[in-house]
C-alpha positions in Angstrom: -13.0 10.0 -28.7 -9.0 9.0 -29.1 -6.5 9.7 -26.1 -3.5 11.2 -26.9 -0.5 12.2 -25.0 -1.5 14.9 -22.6 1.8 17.2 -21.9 1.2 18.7 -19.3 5.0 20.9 -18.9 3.6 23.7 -19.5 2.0 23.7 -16.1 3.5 20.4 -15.0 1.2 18.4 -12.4 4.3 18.5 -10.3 4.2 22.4 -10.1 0.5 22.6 -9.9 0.8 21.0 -6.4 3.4 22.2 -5.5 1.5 26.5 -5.7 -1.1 24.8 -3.6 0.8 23.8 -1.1 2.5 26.6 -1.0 -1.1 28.7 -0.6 -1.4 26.1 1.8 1.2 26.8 3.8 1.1 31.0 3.4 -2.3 30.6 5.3 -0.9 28.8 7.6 -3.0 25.4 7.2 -6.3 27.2 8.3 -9.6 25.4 7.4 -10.7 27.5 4.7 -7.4 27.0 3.1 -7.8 23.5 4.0 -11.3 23.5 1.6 -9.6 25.4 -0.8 -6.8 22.6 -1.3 -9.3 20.0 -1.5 -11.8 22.2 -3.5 -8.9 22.7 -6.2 -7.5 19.1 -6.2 -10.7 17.9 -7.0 -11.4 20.4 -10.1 -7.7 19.1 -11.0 -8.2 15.4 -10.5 -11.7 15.4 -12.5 -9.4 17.4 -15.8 -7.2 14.8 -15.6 -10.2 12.1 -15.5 -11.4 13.5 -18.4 -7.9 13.7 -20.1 -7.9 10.6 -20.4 -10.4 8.1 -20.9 -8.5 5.4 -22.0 -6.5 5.5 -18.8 -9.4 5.7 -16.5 -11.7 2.9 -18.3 -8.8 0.5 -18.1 -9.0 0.8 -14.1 -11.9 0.6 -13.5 -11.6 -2.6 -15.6 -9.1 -3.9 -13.5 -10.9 -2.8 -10.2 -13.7 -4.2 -11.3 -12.1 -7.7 -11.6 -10.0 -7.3 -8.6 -13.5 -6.4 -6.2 -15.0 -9.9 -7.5 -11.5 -11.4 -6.5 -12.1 -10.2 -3.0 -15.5 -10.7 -2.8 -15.1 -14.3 -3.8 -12.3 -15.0 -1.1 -15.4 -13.3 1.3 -17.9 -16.0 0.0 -15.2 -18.7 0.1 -14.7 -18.5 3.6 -17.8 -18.2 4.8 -19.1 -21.4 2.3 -16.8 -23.6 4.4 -16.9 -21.3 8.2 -20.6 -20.3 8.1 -19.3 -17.7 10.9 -21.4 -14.3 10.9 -17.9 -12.7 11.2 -16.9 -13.6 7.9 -20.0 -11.4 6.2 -19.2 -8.9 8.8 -15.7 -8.3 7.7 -17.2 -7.9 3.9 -19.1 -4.5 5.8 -15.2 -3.7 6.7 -13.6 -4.4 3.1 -16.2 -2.4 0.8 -15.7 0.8 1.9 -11.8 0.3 2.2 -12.1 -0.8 -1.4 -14.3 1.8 -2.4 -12.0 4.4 -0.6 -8.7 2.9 -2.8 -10.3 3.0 -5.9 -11.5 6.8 -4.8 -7.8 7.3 -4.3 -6.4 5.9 -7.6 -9.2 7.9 -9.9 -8.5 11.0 -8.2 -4.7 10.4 -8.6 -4.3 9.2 -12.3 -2.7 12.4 -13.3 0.0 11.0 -11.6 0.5 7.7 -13.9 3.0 9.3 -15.5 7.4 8.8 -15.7 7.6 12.7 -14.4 8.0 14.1 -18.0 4.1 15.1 -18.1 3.3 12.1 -20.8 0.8 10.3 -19.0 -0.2 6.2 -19.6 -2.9 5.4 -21.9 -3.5 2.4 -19.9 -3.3 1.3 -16.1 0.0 -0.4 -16.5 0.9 -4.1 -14.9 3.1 -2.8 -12.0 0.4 -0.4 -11.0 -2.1 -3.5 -11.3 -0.5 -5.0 -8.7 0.5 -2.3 -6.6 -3.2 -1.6 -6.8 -4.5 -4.9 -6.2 -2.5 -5.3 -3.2 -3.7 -2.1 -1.7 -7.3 -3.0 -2.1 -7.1 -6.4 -1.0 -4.9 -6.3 2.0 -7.6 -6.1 4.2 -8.5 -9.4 3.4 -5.6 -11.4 5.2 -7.3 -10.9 8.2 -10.0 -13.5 7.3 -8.4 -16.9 7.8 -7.0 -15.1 11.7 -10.6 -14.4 12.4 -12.1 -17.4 11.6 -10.1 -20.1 13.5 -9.5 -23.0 13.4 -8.7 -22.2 10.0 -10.6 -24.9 7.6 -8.7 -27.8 5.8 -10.1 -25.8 2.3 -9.2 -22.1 3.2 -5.8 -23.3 4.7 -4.6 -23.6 1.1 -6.3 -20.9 -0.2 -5.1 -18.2 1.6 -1.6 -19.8 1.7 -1.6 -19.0 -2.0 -2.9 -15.6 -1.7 -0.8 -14.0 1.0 2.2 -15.7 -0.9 0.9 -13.9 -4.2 0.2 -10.6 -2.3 4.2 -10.7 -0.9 5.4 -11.9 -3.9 4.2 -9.0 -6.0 5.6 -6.6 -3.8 8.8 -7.7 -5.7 7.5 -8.3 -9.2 5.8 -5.1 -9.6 9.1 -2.9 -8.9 11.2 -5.4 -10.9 7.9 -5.1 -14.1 8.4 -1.2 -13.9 12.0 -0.9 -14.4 12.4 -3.8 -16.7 9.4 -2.3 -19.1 10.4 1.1 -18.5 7.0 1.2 -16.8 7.6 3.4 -13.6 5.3 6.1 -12.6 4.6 8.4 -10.3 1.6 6.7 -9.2 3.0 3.6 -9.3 5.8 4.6 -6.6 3.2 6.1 -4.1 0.8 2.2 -4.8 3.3 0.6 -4.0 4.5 2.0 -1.2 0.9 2.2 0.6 0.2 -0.9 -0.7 3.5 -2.4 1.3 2.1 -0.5 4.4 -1.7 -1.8 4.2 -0.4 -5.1 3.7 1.8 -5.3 6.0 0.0 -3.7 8.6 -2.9 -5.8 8.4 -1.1 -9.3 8.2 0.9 -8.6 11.3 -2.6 -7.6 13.3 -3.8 -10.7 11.9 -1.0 -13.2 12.9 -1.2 -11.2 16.6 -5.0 -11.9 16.9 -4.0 -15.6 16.9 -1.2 -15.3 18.9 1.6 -16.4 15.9 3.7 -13.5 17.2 4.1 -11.3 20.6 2.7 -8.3 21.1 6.2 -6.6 21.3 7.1 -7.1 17.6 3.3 -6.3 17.1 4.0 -2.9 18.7 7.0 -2.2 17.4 6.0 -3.1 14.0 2.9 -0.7 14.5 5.5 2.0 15.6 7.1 1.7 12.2 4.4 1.9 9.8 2.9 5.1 11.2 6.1 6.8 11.8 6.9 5.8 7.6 3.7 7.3 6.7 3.7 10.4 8.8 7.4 11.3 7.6 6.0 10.5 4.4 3.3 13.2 5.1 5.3 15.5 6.4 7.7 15.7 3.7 4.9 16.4 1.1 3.4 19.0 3.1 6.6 20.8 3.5 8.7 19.7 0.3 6.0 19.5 -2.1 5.2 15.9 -4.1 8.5 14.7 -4.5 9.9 11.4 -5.4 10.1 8.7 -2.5 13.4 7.3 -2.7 13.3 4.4 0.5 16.6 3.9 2.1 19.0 0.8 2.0 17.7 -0.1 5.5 14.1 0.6 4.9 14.0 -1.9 2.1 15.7 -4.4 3.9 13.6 -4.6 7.0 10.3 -4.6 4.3 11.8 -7.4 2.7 12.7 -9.4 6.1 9.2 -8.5 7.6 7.3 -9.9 4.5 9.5 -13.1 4.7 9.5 -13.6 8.2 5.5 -13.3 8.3 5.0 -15.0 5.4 6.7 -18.0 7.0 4.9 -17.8 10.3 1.3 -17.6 8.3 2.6 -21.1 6.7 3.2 -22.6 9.8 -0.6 -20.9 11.2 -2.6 -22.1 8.0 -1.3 -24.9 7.2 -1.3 -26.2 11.1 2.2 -27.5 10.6 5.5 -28.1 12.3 6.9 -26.3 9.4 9.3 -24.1 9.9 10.0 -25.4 13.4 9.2 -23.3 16.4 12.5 -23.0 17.1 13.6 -21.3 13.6 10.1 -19.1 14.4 11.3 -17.6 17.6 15.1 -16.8 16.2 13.2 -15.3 13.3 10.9 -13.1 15.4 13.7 -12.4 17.8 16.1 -11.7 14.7 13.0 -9.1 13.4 12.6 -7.4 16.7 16.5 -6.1 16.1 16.0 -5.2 12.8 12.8 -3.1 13.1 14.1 -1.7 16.3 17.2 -0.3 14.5 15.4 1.3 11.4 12.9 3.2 14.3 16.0 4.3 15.7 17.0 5.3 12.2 13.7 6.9 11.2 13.5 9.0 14.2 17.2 10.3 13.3 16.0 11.0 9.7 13.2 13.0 11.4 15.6 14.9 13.0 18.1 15.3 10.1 15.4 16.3 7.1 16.1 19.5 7.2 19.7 18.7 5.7 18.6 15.3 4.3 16.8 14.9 1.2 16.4 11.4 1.2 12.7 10.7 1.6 11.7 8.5 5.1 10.9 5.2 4.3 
């Protein structure tokens, strides 16, 4: 069996959400109309599935090679901590992985530019998107196994650097191929929350930064994702468009942290502690203003249509 484009305008994806959402909302969210949502989103995701094959073969392919990534960083460290924490946190991972690759399947219909011509293959920016959704978890392995080993150090140096660092190639891949979908805007911006999330837990566990920026940073994320929630449950699925000061503080976070993890795994002087407190003081500002700027969106969506981000 060949794909071939599946045009969907004639009942646009788009439009197909957005009637049950509105059913949704005509019965008042109430559990059976709850199950019905899900019941119908389901019948919907496995047509698209099945749409095309192509599409859904090449990620799982890519899944596939991404799960052995993460299990061999799993094996890695425990090879050189031996620490029954280490084959714990692989109990932790699985079912996060299994739960993103759930997510992506039953979104595919979405790998598409908005025109209803959907991607025969899982492109490259949604590759990475992907992979750093499904492996964020797995920052949090050198910050519970300490003192972090002279092997891992390294290791994980290269991977949490790879992990930010696609968080800029994968938008800058999309636009320069032509490549952005759908699907691809709504990876990466989960992926830049998981990640996120979970290296700043990490790098508080060992006590690289204080629990204020911790808390703060944990104010942000769930206030991005529930304005994000609330916007599709009341607007229908439309585009995510982050702010000027959104990106910005994303981009500042994932520096800063990434700095402070190369000072923590690589047990050096390097940046200075100095330079590491005027950063984390410097971050505390920042994140504190776009709070105050995403609880003022909040209150302005109603004549806003900028997205929260």
């Amino acid at each position: 069996m060949t794909d071939r484009p599946v045009n969907y305008n004639e009942s646009g994806p788009s439009q197909f959400t957005r009637t049950l959402l509105d059913e949704l909302g005509r019965k008042h969210y109430r559990i059976g109309a709850w199950r019905k949502f899900m019941a119908d989103s389901w019948a919907r995701s496995l047509d698209d599935i099945r749409a095309s094959p192509s599409l859904t073969r090449s990620f799982l392919l890519w899944a596939g090679a991404f799960s052995v990534a993460g299990v061999s960083l799993v094996f890695l460290s425990w090879r050189f901590h031996a620490d029954p924490v280490t084959m714990r946190s692989l109990v932790f991972w699985l079912p996060w992985y299994v739960l993103s690759v759930v997510f992506v399947l039953t979104h595919l219909g979405m790998a598409d530019s908005g025109d209803g011509v959907r991607d025969k293959r899982f492109s490259a920016p949604n590759q990475l998107s992907f992979m750093r959704l499904a492996l964020a978890p797995l920052v949090l392995l050198p910050c519970l196994t300490t003192p972090v080993h002279p092997v891992t150090g390294p290791v994980f140096i290269v991977f949490i650097t790879g992990m930010s660092v696609t968080d800029l190639l994968d938008g800058w891949v999309a636009r320069h191929w032509g490549r952005s979908t759908r699907l691809g805007k709504m990876l990466d911006y989960l992926a830049d929350l998981a990640f996120l999330t979970f290296l700043t837990i990490g790098l508080y566990l060992v006590t690289a930064i204080p629990a204020s920026l911790l808390w703060l940073l944990m104010v942000r994320y769930p206030l991005t994702l529930i304005g994000a929630l609330i916007l599709y449950f009341t607007r229908g699925p439309a585009e995510l468009k982050p702010t000027f000061v959104g990106r910005a503080t994303t981009l500042v976070t994932s520096i800063v942290l990434l700095l402070i993890s190369f000072r923590f795994l690589l047990s050096a002087d390097w940046p200075s502690s100095i330079w590491i407190d005027w950063f984390v003081r410097s971050l505390h500002l920042l994140v504190g203003a776009n709070i105050i700027y995403l609880v003022y969106l909040g209150f302005t969506w109603g004549r806003n249509e900028r997205a929260i981000s």
